[in-house]
C-alpha positions as CSV (number, residue, x, y, z in Angstrom):
1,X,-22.3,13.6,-13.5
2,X,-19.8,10.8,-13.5
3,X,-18.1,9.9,-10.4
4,X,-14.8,10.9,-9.3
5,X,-11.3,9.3,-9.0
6,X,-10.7,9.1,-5.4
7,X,-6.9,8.5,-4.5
8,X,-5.2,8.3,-1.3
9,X,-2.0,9.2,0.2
10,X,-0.6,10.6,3.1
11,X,-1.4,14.2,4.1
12,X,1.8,15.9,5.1
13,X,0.5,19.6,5.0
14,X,-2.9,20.2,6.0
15,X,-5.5,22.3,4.4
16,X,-8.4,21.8,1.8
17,X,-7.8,23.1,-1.9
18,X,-10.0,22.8,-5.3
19,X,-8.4,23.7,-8.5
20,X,-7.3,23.0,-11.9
21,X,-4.4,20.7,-12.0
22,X,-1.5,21.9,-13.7
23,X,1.3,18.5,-14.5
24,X,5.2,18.6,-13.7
25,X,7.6,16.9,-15.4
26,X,10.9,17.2,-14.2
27,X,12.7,15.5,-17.0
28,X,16.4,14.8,-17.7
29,X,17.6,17.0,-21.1
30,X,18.1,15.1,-24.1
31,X,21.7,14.6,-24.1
32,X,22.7,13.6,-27.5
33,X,26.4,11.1,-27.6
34,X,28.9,13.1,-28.7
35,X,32.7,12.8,-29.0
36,X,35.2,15.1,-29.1
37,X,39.0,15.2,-30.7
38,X,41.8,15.2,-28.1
39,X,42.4,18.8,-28.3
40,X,38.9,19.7,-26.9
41,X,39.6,17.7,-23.6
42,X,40.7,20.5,-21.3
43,X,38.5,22.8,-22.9
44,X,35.5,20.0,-22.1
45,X,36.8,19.9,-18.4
46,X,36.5,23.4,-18.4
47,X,33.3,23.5,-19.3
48,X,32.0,20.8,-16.7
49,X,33.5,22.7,-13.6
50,X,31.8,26.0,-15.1
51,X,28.5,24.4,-15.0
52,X,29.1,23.0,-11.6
53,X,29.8,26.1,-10.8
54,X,26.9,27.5,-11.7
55,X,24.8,25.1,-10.3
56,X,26.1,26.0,-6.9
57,X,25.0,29.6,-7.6
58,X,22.0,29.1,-8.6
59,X,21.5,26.6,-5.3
60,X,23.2,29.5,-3.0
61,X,20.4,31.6,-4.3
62,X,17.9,29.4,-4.0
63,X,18.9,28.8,-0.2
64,X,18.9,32.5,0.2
65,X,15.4,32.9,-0.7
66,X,14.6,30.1,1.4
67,X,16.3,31.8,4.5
68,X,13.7,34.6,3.6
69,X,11.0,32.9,3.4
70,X,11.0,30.4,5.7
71,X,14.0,30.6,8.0
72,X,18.0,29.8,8.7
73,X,16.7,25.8,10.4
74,X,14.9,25.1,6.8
75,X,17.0,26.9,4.5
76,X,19.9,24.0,5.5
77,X,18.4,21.7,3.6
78,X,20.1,23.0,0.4
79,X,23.8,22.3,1.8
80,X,23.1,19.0,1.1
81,X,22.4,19.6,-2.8
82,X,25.6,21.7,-2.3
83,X,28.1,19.3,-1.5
84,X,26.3,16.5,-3.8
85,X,26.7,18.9,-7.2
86,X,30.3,19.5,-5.9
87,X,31.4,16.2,-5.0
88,X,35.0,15.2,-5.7
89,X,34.4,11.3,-6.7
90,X,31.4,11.9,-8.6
91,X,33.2,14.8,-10.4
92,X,36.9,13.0,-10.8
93,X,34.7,10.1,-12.5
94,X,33.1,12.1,-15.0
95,X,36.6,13.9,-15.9
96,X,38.0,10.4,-16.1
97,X,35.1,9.4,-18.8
98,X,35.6,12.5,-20.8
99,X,39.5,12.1,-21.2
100,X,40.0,8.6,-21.7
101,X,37.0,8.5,-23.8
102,X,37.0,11.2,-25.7
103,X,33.3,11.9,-24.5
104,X,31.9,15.4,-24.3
105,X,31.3,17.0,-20.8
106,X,27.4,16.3,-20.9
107,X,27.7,12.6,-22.6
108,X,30.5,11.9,-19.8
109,X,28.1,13.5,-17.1
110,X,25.2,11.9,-18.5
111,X,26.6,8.4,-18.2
112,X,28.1,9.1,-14.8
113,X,24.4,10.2,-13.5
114,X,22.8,7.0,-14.5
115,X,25.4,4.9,-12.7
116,X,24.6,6.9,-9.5
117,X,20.9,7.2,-10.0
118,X,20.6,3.5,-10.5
119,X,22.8,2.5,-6.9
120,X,20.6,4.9,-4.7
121,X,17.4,3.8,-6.4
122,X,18.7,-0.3,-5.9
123,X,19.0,0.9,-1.9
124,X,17.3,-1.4,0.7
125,X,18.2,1.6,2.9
126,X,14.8,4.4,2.6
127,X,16.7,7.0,3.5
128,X,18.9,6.7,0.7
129,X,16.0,6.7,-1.8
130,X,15.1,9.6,-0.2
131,X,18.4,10.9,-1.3
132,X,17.9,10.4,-4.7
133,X,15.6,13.0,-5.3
134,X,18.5,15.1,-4.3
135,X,21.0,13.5,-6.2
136,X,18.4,13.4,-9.1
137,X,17.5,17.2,-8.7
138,X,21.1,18.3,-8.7
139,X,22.4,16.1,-11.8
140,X,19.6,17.7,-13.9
141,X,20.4,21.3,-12.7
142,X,23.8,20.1,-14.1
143,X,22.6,18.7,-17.0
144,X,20.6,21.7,-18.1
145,X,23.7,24.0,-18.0
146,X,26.1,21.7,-20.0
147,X,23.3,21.5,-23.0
148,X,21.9,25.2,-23.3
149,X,18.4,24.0,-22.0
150,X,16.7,26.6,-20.5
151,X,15.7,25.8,-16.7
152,X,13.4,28.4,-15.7
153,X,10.1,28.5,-13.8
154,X,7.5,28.2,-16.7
155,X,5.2,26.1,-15.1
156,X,4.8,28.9,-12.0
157,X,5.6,32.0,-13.5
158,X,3.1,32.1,-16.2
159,X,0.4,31.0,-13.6
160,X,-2.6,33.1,-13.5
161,X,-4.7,31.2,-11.7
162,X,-5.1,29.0,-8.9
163,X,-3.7,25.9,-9.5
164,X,-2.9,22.6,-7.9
165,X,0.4,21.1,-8.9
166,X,1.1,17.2,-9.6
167,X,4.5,15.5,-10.1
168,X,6.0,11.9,-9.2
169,X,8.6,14.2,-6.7
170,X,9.3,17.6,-5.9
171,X,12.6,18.7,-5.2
172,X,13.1,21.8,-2.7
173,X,14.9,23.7,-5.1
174,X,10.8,23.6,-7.2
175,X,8.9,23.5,-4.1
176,X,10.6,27.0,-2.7
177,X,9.8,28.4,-6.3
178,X,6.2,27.7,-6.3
179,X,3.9,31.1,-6.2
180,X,1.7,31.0,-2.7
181,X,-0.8,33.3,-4.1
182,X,-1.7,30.9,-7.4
183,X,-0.1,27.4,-6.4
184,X,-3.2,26.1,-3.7
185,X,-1.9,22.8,-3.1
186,X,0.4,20.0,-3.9
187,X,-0.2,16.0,-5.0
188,X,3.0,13.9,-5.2
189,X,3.6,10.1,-5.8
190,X,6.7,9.9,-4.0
191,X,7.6,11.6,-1.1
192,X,7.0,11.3,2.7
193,X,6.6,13.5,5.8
194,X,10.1,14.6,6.3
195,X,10.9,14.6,2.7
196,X,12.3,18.2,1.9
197,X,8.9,18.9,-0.4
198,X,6.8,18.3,3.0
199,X,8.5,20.2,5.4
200,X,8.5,22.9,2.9
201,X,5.1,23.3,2.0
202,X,4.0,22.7,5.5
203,X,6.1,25.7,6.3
204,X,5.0,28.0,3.4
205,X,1.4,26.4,4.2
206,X,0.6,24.9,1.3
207,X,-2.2,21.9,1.9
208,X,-0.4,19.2,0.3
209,X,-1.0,15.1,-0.1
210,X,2.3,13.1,-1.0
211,X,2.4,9.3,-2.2
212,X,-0.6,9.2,-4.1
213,X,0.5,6.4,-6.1
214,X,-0.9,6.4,-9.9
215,X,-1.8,10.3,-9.7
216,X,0.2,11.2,-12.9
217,X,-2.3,8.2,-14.7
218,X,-5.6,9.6,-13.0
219,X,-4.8,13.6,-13.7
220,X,-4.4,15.7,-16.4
221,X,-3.4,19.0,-17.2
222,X,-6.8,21.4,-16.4
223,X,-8.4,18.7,-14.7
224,X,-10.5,20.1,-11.8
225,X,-9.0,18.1,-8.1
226,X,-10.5,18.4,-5.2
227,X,-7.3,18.2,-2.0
228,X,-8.0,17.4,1.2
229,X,-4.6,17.3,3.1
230,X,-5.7,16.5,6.4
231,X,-7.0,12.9,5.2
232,X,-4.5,12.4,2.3
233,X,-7.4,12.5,-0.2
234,X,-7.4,13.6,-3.6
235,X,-10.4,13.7,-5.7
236,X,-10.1,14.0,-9.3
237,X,-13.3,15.7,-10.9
238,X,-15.4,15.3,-8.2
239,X,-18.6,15.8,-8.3
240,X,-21.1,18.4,-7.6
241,X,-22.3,16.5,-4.4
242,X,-18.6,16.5,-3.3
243,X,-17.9,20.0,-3.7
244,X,-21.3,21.0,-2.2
245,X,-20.1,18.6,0.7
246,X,-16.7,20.5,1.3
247,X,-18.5,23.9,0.6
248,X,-21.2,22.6,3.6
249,X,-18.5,22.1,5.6
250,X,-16.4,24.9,5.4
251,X,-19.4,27.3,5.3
252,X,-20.4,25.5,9.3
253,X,-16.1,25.6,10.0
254,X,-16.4,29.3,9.5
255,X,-19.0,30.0,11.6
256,X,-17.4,27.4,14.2
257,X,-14.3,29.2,14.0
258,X,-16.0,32.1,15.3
259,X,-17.1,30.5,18.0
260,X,-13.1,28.9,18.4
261,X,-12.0,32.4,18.3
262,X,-13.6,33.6,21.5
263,X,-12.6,30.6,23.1
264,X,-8.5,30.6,22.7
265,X,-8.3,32.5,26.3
266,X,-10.9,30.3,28.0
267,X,-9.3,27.0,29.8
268,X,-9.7,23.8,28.8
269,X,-11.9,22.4,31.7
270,X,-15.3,20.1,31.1
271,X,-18.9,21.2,32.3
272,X,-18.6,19.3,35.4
273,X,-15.1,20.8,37.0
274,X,-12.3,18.1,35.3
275,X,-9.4,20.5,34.2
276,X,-7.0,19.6,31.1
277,X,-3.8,21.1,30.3
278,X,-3.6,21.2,26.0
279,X,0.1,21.3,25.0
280,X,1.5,21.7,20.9
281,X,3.7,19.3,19.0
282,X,5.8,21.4,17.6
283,X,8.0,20.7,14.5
284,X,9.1,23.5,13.0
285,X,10.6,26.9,14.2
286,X,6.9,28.5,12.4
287,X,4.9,26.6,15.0
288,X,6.0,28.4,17.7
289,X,4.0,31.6,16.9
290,X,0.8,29.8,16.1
291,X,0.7,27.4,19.1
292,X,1.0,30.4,21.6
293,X,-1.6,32.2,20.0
294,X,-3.8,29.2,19.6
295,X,-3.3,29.2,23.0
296,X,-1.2,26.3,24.1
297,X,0.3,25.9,28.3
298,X,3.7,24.7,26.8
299,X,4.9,22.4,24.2
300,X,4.5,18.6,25.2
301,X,7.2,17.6,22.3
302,X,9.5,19.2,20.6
303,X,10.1,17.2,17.6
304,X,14.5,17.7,16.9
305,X,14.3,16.0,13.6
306,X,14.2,19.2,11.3
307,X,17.8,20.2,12.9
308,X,19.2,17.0,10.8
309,X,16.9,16.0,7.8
310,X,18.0,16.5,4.9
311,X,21.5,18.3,6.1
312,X,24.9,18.0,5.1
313,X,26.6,17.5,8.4
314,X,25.4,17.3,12.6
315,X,23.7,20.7,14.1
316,X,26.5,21.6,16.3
317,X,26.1,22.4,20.3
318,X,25.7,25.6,20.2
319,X,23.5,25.7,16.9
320,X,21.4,23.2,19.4
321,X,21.4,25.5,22.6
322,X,20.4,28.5,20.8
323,X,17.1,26.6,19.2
324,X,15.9,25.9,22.0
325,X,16.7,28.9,24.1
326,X,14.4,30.7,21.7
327,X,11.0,27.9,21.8
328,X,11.6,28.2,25.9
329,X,11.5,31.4,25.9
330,X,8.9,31.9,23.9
331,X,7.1,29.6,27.1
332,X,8.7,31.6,29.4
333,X,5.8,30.9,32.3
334,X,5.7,26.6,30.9
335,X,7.5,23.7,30.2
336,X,9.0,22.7,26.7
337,X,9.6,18.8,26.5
338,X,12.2,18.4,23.4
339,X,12.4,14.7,22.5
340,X,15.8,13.1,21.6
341,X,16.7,12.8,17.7
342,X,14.3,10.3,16.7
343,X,17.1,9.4,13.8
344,X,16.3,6.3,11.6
345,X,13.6,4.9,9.0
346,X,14.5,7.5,6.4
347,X,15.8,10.6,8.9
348,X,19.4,10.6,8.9
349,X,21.4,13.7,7.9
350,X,23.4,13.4,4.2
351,X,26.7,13.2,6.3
352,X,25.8,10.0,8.5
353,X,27.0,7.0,7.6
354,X,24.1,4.5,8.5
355,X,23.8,0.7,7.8
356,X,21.3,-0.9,5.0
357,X,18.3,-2.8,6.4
358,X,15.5,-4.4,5.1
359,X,13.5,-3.1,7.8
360,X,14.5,0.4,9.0
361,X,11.8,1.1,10.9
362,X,12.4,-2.1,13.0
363,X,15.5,-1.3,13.1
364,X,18.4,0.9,14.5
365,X,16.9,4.0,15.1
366,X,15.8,6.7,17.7
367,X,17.3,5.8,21.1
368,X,19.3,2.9,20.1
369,X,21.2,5.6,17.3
370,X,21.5,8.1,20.2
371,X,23.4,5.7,22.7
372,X,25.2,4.0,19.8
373,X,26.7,7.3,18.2
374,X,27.6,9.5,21.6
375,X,29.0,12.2,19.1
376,X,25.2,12.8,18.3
377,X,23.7,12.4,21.5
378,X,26.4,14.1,24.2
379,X,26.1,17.4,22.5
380,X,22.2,17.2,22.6
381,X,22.5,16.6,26.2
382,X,25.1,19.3,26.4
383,X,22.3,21.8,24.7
384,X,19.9,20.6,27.0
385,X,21.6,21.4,30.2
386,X,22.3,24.5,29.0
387,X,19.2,25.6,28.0
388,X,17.7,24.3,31.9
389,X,20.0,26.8,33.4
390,X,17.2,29.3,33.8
391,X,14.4,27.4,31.3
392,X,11.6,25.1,32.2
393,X,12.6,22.3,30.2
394,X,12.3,18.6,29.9
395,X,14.3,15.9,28.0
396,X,12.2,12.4,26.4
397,X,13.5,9.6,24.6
398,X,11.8,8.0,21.7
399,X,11.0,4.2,21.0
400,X,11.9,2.9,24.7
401,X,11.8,-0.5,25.2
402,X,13.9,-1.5,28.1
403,X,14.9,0.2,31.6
404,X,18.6,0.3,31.0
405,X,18.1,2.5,27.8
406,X,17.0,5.0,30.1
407,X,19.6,4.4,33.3
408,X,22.4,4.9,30.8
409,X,21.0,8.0,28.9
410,X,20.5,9.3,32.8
411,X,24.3,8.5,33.4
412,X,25.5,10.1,30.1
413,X,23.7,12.8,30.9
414,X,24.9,13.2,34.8
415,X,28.4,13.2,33.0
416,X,27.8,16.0,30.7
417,X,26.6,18.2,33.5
418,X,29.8,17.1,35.2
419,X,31.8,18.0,32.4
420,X,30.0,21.8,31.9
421,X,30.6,22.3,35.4
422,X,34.2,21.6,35.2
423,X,34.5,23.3,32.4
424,X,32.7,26.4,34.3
425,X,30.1,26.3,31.4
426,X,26.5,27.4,33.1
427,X,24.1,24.8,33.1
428,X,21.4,22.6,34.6
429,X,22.8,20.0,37.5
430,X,20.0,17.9,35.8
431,X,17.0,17.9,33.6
432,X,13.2,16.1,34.3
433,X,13.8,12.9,32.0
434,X,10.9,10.7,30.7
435,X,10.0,7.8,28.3
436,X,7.8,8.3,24.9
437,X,5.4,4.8,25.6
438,X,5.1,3.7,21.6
439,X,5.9,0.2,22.1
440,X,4.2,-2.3,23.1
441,X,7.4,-3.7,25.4
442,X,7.0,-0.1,26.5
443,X,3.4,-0.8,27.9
444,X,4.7,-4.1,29.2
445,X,7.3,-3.0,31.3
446,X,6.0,0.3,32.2
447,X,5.8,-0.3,35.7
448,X,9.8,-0.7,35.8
449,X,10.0,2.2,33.4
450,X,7.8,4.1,36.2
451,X,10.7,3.8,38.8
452,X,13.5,5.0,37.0
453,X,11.6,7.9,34.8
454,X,10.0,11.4,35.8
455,X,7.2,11.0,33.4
456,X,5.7,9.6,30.5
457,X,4.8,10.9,27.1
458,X,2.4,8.3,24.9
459,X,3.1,8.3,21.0
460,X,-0.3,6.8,19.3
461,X,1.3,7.1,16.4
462,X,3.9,4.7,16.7
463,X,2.7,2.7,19.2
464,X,-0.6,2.0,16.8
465,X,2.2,1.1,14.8
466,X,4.0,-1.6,16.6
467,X,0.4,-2.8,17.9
468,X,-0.9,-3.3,14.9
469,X,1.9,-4.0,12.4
470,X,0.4,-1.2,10.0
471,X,3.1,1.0,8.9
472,X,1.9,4.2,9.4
473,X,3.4,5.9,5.9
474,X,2.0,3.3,3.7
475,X,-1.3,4.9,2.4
476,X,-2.5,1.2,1.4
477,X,-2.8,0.7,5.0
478,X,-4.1,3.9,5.9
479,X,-7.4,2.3,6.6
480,X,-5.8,-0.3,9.1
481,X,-4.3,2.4,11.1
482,X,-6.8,2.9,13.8
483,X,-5.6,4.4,17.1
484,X,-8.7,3.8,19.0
485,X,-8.3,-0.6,18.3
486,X,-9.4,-2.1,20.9
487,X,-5.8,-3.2,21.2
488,X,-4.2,0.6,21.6
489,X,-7.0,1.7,24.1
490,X,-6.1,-1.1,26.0
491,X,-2.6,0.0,26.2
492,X,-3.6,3.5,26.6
493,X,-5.3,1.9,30.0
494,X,-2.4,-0.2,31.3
495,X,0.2,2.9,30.8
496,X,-2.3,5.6,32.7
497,X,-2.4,3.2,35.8
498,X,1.3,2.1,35.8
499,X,1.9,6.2,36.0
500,X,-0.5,6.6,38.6
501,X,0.4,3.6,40.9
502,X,4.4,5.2,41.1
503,X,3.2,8.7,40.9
504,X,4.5,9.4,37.5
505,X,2.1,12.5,34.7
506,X,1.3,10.9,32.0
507,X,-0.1,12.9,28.6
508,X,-0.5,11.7,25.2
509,X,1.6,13.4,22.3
510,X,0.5,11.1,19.5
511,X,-2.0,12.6,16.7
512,X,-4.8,10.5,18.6
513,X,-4.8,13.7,21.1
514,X,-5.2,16.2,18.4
515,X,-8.4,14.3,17.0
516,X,-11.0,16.4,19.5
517,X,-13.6,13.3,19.3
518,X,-10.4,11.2,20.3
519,X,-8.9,13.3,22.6
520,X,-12.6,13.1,24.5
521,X,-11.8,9.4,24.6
522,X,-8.0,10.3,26.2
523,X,-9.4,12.0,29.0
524,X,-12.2,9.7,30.1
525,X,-8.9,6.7,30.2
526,X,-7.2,9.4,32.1
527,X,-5.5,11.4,30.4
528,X,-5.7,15.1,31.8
529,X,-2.7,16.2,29.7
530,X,-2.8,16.4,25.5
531,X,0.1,17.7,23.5
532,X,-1.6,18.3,19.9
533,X,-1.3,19.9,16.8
534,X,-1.2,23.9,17.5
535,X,-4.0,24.3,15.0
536,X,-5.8,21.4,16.7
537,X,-5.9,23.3,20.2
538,X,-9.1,25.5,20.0
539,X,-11.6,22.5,18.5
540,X,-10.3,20.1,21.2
541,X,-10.6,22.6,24.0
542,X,-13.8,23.6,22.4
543,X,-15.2,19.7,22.4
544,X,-13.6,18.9,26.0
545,X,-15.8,22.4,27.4
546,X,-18.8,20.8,25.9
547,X,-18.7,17.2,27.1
548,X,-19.2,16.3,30.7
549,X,-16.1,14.1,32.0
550,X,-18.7,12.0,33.6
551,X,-19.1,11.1,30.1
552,X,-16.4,10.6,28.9
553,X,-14.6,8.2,31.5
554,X,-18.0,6.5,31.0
555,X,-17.6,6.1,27.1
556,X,-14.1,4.9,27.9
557,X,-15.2,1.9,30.4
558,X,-17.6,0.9,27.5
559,X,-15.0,1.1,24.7
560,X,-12.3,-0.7,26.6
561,X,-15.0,-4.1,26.8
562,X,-15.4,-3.4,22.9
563,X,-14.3,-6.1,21.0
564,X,-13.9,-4.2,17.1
565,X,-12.8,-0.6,16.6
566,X,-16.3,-0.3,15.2
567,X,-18.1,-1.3,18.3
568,X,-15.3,1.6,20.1
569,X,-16.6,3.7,17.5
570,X,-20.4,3.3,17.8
571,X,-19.8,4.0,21.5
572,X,-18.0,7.1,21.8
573,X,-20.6,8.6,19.2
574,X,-23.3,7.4,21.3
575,X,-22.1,9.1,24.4
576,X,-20.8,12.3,22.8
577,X,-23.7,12.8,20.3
578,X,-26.2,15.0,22.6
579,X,-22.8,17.6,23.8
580,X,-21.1,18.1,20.1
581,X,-22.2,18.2,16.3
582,X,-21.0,14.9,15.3
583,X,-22.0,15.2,11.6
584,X,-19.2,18.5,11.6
585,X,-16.1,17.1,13.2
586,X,-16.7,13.7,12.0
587,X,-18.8,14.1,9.2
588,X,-17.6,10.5,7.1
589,X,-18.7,8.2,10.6
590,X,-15.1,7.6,11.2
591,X,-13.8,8.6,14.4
592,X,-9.8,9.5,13.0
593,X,-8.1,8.8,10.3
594,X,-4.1,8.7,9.6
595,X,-3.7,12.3,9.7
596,X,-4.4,15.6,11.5
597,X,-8.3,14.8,10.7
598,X,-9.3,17.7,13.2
599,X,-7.2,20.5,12.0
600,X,-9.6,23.2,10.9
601,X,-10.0,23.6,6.6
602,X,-8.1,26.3,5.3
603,X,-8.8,27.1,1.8
């Protein structure tokens, strides 16, 4: 048997899936030129606002069924499509083209479209882009209405089997139409974590892998694909070795599920007496359910992103309040840590006005956008102080370099509780705030940080990141992003002892912790505190029960005098090897990868 086409991108929704592959083309109508005599001009207006019109139907339906499916938070993603297929400029251009030019609705539409299409795609800015398939998915809902072509759901309707879907993008008006019980899995070229496409079929769980660049050349329709959306692998015809492999493996997950089954009550505490407190990242309303019954003491962050992503204007105060009324009290007996919007890069809600920069990730986002725009960040702190009135919750702030970022988020946020109180609004007097460590000026100054925060929160993700000057999303570099570098553990060391030396808790929220091998490693540096994945929780309680912590702190003092990631590698597998099957949780001799590489297969 020949060998497989491997590609890689990044897994944004994991699971493991093996079908046929069925190809989507989301193609622009032909849209012949055509004139039209001066008396058809109102008449051709006309018809452009009645297909507009109908456009935003068929989007008000579409959000409905999204607000079924998966809930009011995700459903808002549409009002952004909503206001683009209704914009005035856009619109009054189009009119414009069509009366002094004597053009027919979909000729005048068409040439408007390009125009647009061509300034978001020329953006420096990435959230922009991101826009486009927006802007692109609404034009051709457009489109299809002013020439008769039929728009309908061919491609998932007449399914009959499973299949795994391939397109270059997937807008959420598709990705909400796709059919669970046939549609397996998803490949994309485009598309990142917070595109809509990902945080839809991570909601409706579909295992899906997004910028796999050139998977339109490598697949084609009925080809067999093998998905593994925890690594952001996709094999195309693999072989019989490489399905027996997954088979293998998912035949010994089962049984090791079993085993993880029994253990969701148990706690999280090593053979020899050291206790650890596993907490979720939570991203979605969904998680909620899974990560208390996986069995998680709390949520360790509460990602706030999903409130703005993708949206058409801010998530108001009380919008805010009410969110996370409901995650606290489904924790009534722990504490929820909800981080500050991490805003930036390409998560900035349809309504914001940001700046274009050639490096957005380097550049004004997270903390700095929260002090810079106090309309964003006051009512966040307002929601915050309102949900501590009788909550356990805290309050973090992302991508922290510098002391005074957090003195004067302290300040605003003294002033907003003076402001409630005056107002004779109940609320908190003050919330627990702390520092996410993901830079390496972070780790520098995180003995000053120590005296001015009440804990500290390390992001692997980011601060493997900034270490290592891999960008995280690019799947060309997916192989360079190694958490446990010599460089990050080292870090990992310095930030543990700054927080013990001023009496600060430190726990890791990063993807590092949701690795179980990994999150071995965490606790032997010190780490008694993990905030992972909510699927994640069981394996990584189930690895820390198994290895001594004797162990593991002495697998940490070897890796931190490693020189290579290989060498750290080589070493923790040494020291874990007689406590855990190896050749199951890390069955390619790679401790992590770029993704949730622990999250258990779910085919």
């Amino acid at each position: 048997m020949k060998r497989s086409t491997t590609l890689t991108g990044i897994g944004v929704s994991p699971g493991v899936a093996y079908a046929t592959a069925v190809i989507v083309r989301l193609d622009f109508p032909d849209v012949p030129d055509r004139g039209i005599r001066s008396s058809e001009i109102e008449s051709e207006v006309e018809r452009l606002h009645e297909a507009v019109a109908e456009a935003v139907e068929s989007l008000e339906s579409l959000r409905a069924r999204v607000l079924e499916r998966a809930g009011e938070e995700e459903s808002r993603i549409f009002d952004a499509q909503i206001l683009m297929v209704q914009d005035r400029d856009f619109l009054a251009g189009v009119e414009t083209l069509i009366r002094n030019n004597n053009l027919s609705a979909e000729t005048a539409y068409e040439f408007k479209a390009l125009e647009y299409r061509e300034l978001f795609s020329g953006s420096a800015k990435a959230h922009l882009r991101e826009r486009l398939i927006d802007i692109t998915a609404t034009q051709r809902r457009v489109l299809h209405r002013l020439t008769g072509w039929e728009e309908n759901e061919w491609w998932s309707a007449s399914l009959e089997d499973p299949v795994i879907i391939v397109a270059r993008e997937l807008p959420p008006g598709v990705t909400v139409q796709l059919d669970r019980e046939h549609v397996v899995g998803l490949v994309t070229e485009e598309g990142t974590r917070t595109s809509h496409a990902a945080i839809l079929a991570h909601s409706l769980g579909i295992p899906a892998v997004m910028g796999a660049r050139g998977a339109l050349d490598a697949i084609d329709d009925g080809m067999p694909i093998l998905l593994d959306g925890h690594a952001g692998v996709v094999y195309v015809q693999p072989t019989r070795a490489e399905l027996e492999d997954i088979r293998a493996r998912n035949s010994r997950w089962h049984r090791l599920e079993l085993e993880l089954e029994v253990g969701v009550s148990e706690p999280a505490v090593t053979p020899d007496g050291k206790s650890v407190t596993l907490l979720a990242n939570v991203d979605l309303p969904e998680e909620v359910e899974p990560a208390i019954r996986y069995g998680a003491e709390g949520v360790g962050l509460l990602r706030t992103e999903f409130l703005v992503t993708g949206r058409a204007d801010l998530p108001t105060e009380d919008e805010q309040t009410t969110y996370y009324r409901r995650v606290a009290d489904a924790f009534r007996d722990h504490t929820v840590t909800i981080r500050a919007f991490d805003l930036g890069g390409d998560k900035f809600p349809a309504a914001f006005s940001a700046p274009a920069e050639a490096n957005p990730f380097l550049g004004w986002r997270s903390i700095r956008v929260c002090l810079d725009q106090p309309e964003i960040f006051r009512p966040q702190l307002r929601a915050i102080l309102r949900t501590a009135a009788d909550r356990k919750v805290q309050f973090m702030l992302p991508l922290v370099t510098g002391v005074e970022e957090v003195v004067l988020s302290r300040e605003m946020m003294q002033e907003e509780a003076d402001a409630l109180r005056r107002a004779g609004i109940r609320a908190a007097d003050d919330v627990p705030l702390g520092v996410m460590v993901e830079t390496p000026a972070a780790v520098l100054v995180a003995d000053h940080l120590a005296q001015v925060s009440d804990f500290f929160s390390v992001g692997t993700n980011d601060l493997t990141q900034y270490t290592l000057a891999v960008d995280r999303g690019n799947a060309m570099l997916s192989r360079r992003f190694i958490t446990y570098h010599p460089a990050v553990l080292r870090q990992l060391k310095q930030i543990v002892e700054a927080g013990a030396r001023y009496d600060v808790p430190v726990s890791v929220c990063g993807e590092m912790a949701s690795d179980p091998i990994l999150g071995v490693l965490l606790v032997g540096l010190g780490y008694f505190e993990l905030s992972v994945a909510p699927p994640s929780i069981p394996l990584v309680k189930w690895v820390i029960r198994r290895v001594p912590y004797a162990v593991a702190r002495a697998a940490a003092e070897a890796a931190l005098m490693a020189m290579t990631a290989e060498e750290v590698a080589e070493i923790v597998r040494h020291h874990m090897d007689p406590h855990v099957d190896l050749e199951l949780l890390d069955p390619t001799g790679a401790l992590s990868g770029p993704q949730d590489s622990a999250t258990l297969p779910r085919t």
